[in-house]
N, C-alpha and C positions, 0 to 999 in steps of 0.2 A: 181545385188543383191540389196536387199531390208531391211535396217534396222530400225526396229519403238522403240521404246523409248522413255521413260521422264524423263532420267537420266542419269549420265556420262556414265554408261557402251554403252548405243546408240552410243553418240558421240565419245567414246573409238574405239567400233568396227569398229566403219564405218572408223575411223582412219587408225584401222588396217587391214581394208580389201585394203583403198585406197594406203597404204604407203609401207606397208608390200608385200603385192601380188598383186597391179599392179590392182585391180578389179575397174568394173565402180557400185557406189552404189548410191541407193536414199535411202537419209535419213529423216525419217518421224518422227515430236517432235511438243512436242504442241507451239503457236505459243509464250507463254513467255520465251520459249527457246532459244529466239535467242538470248534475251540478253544478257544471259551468255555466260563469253567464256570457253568451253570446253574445258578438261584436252587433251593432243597432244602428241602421240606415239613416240617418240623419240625427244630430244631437240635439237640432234645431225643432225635430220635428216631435214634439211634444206628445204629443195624440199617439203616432205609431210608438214611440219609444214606451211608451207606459201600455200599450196593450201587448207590446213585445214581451217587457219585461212580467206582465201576468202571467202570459204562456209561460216560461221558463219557470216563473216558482211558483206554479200552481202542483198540485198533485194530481196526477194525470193517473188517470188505468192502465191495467196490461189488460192481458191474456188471460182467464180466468180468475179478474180477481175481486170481479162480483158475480156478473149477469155473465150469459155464456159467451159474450163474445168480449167481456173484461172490461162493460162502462156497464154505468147506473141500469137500473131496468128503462124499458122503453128510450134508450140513448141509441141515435144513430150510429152503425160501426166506426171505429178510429177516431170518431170527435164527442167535444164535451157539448152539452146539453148549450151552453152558451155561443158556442158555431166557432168557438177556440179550438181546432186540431190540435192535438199534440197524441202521438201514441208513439210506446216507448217498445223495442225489438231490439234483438240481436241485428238478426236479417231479414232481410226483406221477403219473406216464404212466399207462396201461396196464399195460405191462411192471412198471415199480415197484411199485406196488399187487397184482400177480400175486403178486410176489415179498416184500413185505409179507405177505403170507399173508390175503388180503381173503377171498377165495375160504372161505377156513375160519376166520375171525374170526365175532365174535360181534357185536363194534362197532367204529364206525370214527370216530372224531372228525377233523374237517378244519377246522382252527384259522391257516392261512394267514393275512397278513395282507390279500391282496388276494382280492375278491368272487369275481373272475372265476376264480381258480384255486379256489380252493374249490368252486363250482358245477359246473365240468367236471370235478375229480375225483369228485363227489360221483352225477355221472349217468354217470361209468364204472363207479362200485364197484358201485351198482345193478344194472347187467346182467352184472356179476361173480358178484355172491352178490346175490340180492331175497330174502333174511332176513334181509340187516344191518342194524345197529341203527346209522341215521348220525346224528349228529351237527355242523352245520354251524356254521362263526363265520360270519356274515354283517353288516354295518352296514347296509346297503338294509332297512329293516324290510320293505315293502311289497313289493318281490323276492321278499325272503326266504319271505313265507307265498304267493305261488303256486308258489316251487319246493318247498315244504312240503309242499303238496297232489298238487304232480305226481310226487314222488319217492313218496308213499304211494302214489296210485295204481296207478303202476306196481309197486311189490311186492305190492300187491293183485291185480292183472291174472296177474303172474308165478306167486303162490300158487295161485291159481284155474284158473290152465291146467296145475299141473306137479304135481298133487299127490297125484302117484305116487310123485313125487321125495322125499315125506316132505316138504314144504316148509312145508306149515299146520301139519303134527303134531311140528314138529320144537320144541314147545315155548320157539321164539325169536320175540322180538317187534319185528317189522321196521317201525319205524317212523320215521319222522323228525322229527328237534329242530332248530329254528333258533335260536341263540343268540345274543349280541351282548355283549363284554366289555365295549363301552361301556354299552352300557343295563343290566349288571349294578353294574356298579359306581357309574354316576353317582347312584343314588340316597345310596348310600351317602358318596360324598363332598360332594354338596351338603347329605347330612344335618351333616355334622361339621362344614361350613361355619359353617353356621346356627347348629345349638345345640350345637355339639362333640361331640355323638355320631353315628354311623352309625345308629343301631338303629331302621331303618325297613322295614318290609318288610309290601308286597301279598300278600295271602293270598286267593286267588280270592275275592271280595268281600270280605273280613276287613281291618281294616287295623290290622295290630301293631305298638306301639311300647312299645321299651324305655328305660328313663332310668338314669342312675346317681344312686342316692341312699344315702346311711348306714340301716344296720336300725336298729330299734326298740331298744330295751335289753330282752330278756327278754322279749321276743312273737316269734312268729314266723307271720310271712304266706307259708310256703312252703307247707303244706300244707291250707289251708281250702276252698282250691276250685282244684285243679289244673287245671280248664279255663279259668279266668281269662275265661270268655264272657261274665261277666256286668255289664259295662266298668269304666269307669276307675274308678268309686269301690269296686268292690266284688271280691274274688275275686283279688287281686295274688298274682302267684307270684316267687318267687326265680329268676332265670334263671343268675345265675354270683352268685361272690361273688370282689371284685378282690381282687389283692395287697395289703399293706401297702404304701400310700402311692401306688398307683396306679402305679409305674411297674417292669413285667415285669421288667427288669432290674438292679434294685438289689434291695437288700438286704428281706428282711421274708417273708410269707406268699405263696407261688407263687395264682395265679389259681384257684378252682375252680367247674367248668360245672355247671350242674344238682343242688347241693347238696340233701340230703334237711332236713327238718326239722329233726332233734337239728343238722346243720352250722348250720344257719341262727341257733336259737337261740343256741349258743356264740360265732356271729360278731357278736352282738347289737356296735351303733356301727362295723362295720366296714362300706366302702363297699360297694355291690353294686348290680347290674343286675338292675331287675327288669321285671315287665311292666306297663306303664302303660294301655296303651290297645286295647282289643277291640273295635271297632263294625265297619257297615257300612260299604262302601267307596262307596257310593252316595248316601252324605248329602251335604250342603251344607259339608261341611267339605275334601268331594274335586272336588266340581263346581264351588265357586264361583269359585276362582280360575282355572278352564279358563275360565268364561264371559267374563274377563277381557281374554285371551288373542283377540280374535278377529285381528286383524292389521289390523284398518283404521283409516284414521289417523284422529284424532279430528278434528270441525271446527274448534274451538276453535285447532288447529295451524297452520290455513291464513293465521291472519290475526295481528298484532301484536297487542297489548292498545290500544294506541294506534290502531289504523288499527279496532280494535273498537268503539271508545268514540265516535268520529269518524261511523262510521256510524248509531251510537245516536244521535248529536246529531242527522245529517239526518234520520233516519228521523223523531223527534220535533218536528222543523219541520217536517215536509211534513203530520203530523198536525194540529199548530198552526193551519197555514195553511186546513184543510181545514175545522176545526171553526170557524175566525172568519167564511170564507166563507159555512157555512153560517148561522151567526147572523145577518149582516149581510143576506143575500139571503132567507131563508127556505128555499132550494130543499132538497130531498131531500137527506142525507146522504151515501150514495154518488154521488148527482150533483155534489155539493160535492166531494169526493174527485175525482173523472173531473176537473173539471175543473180543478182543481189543479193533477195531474201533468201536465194538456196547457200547464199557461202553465209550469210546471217543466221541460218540454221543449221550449220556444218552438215546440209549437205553433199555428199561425195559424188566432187566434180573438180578434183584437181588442176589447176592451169599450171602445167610442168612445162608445154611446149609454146605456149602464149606468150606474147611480150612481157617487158617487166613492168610495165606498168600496169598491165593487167593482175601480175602475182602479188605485186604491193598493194595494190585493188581489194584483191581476193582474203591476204593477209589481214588488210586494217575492217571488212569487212568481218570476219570473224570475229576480230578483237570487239567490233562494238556488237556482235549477236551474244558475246558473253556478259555485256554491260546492262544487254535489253531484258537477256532471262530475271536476273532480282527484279526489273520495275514490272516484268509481269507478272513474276509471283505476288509482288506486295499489292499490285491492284486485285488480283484473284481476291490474296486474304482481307483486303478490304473491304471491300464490296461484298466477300460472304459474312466480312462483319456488319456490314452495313442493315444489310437485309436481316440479319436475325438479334439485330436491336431494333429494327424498326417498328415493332408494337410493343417497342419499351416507351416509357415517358418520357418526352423532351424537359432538357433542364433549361430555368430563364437563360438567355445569352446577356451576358455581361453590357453587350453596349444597350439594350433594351432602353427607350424610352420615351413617355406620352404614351404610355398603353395603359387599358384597362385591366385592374385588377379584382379577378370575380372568385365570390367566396363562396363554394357551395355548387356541387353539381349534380343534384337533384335532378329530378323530372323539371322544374324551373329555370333551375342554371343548364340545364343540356340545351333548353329550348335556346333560351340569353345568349349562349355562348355561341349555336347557330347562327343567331341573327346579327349579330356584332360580326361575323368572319362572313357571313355576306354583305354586310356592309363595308369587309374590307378594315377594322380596327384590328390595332395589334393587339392582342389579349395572354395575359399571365391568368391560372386558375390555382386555386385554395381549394384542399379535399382534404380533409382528417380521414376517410372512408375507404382504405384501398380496393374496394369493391361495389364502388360507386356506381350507378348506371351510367354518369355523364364522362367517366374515363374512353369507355370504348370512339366516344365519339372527339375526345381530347386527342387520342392517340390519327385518328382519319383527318382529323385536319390540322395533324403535327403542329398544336398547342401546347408552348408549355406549361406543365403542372407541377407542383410541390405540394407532394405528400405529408400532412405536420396537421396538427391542431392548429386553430390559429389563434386560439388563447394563448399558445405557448411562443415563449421569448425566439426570437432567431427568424420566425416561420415567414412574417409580412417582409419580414426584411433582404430572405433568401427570395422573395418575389419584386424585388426593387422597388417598395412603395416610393424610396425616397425618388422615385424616377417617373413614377406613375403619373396619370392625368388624372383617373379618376380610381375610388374605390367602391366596388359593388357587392354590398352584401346581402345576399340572398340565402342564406341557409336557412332551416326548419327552428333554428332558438334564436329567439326574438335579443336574451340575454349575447351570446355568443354575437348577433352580430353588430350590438349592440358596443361590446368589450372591444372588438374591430375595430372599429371608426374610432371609437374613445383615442386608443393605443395609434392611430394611422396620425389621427390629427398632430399630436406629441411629434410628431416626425414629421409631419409638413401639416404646416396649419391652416392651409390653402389648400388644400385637397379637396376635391369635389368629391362628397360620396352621396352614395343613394344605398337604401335601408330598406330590406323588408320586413314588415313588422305585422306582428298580426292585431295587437288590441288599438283601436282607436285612441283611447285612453292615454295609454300608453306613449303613441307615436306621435300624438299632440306635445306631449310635455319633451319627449327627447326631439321635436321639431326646434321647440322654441328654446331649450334649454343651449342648442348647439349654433342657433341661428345669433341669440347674445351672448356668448361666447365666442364663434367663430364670425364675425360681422359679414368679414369679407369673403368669408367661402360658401360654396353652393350646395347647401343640406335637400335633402329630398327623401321622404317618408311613404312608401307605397304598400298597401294591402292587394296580395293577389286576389283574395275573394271579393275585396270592395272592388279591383277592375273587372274581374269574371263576371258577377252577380249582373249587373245590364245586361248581357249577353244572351245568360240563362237565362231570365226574366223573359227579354223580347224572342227568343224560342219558344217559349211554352205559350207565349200571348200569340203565335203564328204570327211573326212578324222578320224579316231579315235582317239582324240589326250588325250594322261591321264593324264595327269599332267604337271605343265609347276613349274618350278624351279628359284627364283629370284636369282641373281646372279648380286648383288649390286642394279646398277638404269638398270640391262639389265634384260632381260626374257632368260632362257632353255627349250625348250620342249619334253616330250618324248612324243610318237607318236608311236602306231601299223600300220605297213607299210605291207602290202600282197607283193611279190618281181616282182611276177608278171606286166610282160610291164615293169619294169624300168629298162632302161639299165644302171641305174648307179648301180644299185646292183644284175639283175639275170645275173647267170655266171660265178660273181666275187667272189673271197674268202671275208671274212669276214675282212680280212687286207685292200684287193684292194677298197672295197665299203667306204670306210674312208676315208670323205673329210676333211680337215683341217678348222678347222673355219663354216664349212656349218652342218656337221651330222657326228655319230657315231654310227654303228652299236652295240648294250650294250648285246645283248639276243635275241638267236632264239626260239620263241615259242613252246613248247611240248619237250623241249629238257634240258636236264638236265646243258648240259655244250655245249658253244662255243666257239670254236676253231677260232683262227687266221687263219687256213689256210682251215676252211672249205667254202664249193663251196655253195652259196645259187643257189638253184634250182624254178624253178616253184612251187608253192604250198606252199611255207611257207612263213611263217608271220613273223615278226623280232621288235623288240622293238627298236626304237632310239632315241639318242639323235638329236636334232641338234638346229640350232641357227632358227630364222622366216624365213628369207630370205632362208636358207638352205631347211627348210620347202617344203617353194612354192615351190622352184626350183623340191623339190621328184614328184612335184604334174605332 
């Protein structure tokens, strides 16, 4: 396998393909990447970490810088003689990708941070090998699934003219995945925003959610109904069971994934994550806040409450006038109306030979059409000011409070800030950037924003942290958001925030440095590429994987699994296919409710849980 990148998620993956699943990878970074040493899939995991870390300080070849394709003589292109890939480019050419070894790869992930280099490696390696198995980073969603379709095509075209070549029968599945670190992750950081856990995740219509809550004393809900399909009040499974005292790093009972029953019951009042919720993703719990969402401005916006109520009063004199006219005169109703507005608009319709009550009519009717002209100029020029601020930036509104405040509107925070206003949170944003990508989309869902560094004194505070629920800092320096939280807590000490950070290292010691510090507030440390990297990984393995679930410093992934060929699940009832610690069958697709004791057969698809390792092993 083949992974190219300029950034941690590269070195993440290629982690997780080498450590996790046993895969042989080259990995392609440009060459000031080797200085850095790259974030390492498990700390635990002793083996990958020290073969990791060779790759990164070994000295690696370019391009001419022995033999002609820039490794030792007789070394295979792109990799070292010990089956350690590493080759160092700019960009990913032609030539480099040759020499990557694309041609005889299986998969290729192209994890780039910019669109346009990815798309044009992506429709090289294509006409290189139309077997490979790509995998794309792209942010453009809407891009991304027409070069989705055209990249299939074309290895469909390629198969069907060449397949002499062995190219259909070569048992490889040439498909392509578009992926998006931000749309991986954002769900999961606006989930911790919100209720401080991540454990949210889309299951092609299924929608599961996990919660942390303490067991029963002496019952156990892991084994009653392993498909857990039969929703939230009925059929709860154990998904992990936490450490002692919640925090990975300290002292007490290490974390354990997918515990079987006898665990479950001895952990009786110990915390754990289980499964709360199994329904359809198509109810009124997933659509109604989209319907919310449309983007257009309410009326009610256009005009003051004052310049509102103003109008109410004319409107109700001109009614006034209409119904006294008609009493007084007898005429028709709507002609009592008509001619109202005409003596309200000094229309010339004198009543010289009409009653007097008709002329005092006419009189006091004028007098209020002179009252009405200013309330209609001042709603004209309101409303034309309304509209030509409206793609200006909303300022926070003073009573604001219990809202999320997000730092950083990135490609990350634009996705975050999406998914927080479909779920309906009130959200304030932080941008130092007046040129931000995530403005245009502040401005469509009239979010307020403040413009400011938010190192600098005044900035959290013009965003009412002292009012906030939570603080979410997502910018690109780990420092900056870092100084945030420091500076938020000083101001409420109970503030819930969540952190994105990139070095593991790192986010362990400001985990635990703020968790005995701040006892009683809800710290939370998230790496985008450590939630992407399962993603990527189960792409390029030809695998469906929807969501992966953090679960302390470990990863959960569910995964659509077809039952088909595995003998560990076609056959077996839904109890038997339940491995301890490896995978848990959660939902059989198309199917309302699973049974413990029902038989999976050939043909269905089945939703699970499992841990990486358990993963590979399905494969």
């Amino acid at each position: 396998m083949v992974v190219c990148g300029d950034d941690g998620l590269a070195h993440r993956l290629a982690a997780e393909l080498r450590g996790v699943y046993g895969e042989q990878v080259t990995l392609v970074v440009p060459p000031n990447e080797r200085t850095a040493r790259p974030p390492v899939v498990g700390r635990a995991r002793a083996a990958s970490a020290a073969l990791f870390d060779r790759v990164v300080s070994a000295a690696v070849g370019t391009v001419g810088r022995t033999g002609a394709n820039g490794q030792p003589p007789g070394a295979p292109a792109g990799q070292r003689p010990d089956g350690e890939g590493v080759l160092e480019a700019v960009e990913p050419t032609e030539a480099v990708l040759a020499e990557a070894g694309v041609a005889r790869a299986a998969a290729l992930a192209l994890v780039y941070d910019d669109d346009e280099t990815n798309i044009r490696a992506a429709l090289t390696a294509r006409r290189l090998n139309p077997r490979l198995r790509l995998v794309l980073r792209l942010y453009n969603r809407r891009l991304g699934q027409h070069i989705e379709e055209l990249l299939d095509q074309a290895a469909a075209l390629a198969a069907g003219g060449d397949d002499a070549g062995g190219l259909t029968g070569a048992g490889v599945e040439a498909s392509t995945t578009v992926l998006s670190d931000a749309d991986t992750a954002a769900p999961a950081l606006a989930a911790t925003a919100v209720t401080g856990t991540g454990r949210v995740v889309q299951a092609e219509g299924l929608l599961l959610r996990a919660v942390e809550r303490p067991l029963p004393g002496g019952t156990s809900d892991a084994g009653t109904d392993a498909g857990a399909g039969s929703g939230a009040g009925a059929g709860l499974c154990t998904l992990a069971l936490l450490s002692g005292g919640g925090d990975p790093d300290g002292p007490g009972e290490q974390p354990r994934l997918l515990p079987d029953d006898e665990e479950v019951r001895l952990a009786a009042g110990r915390q754990a994550v289980v499964l709360e919720h199994v329904s359809s993703g198509t109810g009124t719990e997933s659509t109604a806040p989209a319907r919310r969402l449309t983007g257009v401005m309410p009326l009610a916006s256009l005009f003051s409450r004052r310049l509102r109520w103003s109008l109410a009063g004319a409107v109700g004199c001109v009614a006034a006038l209409a119904v006294a006219l008609w009493l007084v005169t007898g005429i028709h109703p709507l002609r009592a109306f008509y001619i109202t507005l005409l003596d309200l608009f000094a229309i010339d319709d004198p009543a010289l030979r009409e009653p007097l009550g008709r002329q005092l009519l006419q009189l006091l009717s004028a007098l209020v059409g002179l009252l009405i002209l200013p309330i209609l100029l001042a709603a004209a020029l309101e409303a034309l000011g309304t509209f030509r601020t409206a793609s200006a930036l909303r300022r926070p509104p003073r009573g604001i409070n219990g809202h999320v405040v997000l730092l950083g509107l990135g490609k990350i925070g634009t996705r975050v800030l999406t998914r927080l206003r479909e779920l309906n949170i009130p959200v304030v944003c932080v941008e130092s950037d007046p040129e931000a990508r995530g403005l245009a989309a502040a401005r469509r869902l009239r979010v307020p924003v403040v413009l400011g560094d938010v190192t600098h004194e005044g900035v959290l505070e013009a965003a009412q942290i002292h009012r906030a629920q939570t603080l979410l800092a997502v910018t690109s320096s780990d420092t900056t958001n870092l100084e945030a939280v420091l500076y938020a807590r000083t101001v409420r000490p109970d503030l819930r925030v969540v952190l994105r950070l990139y070095d593991d290292d790192f986010a362990t010691a400001v985990y635990r440095t703020l968790r005995a510090a701040y006892p009683r507030a809800l710290t939370r440390s998230r790496s985008v590429s450590h939630l992407a990297a399962p993603a990527f990984a189960g792409a390029m393995l030809g695998r469906q994987v929807l969501g992966a679930v953090a679960v302390e410093r470990r990863v959960l992934l569910f995964a659509a699994v077809d039952v088909d060929g595995h003998p560990q699940l076609e056959g077996r009832t839904v109890r038997e296919a339940f491995r301890a610690g490896s995978w848990r069958v959660l939902a059989l697709l198309g199917r309302t409710d699973t049974a413990a004791g029902h038989v999976l057969e050939k043909g269905d698809r089945v939703v699970v849980a499992a841990t990486r390792r358990g993963l590979a092993e399905l494969r």
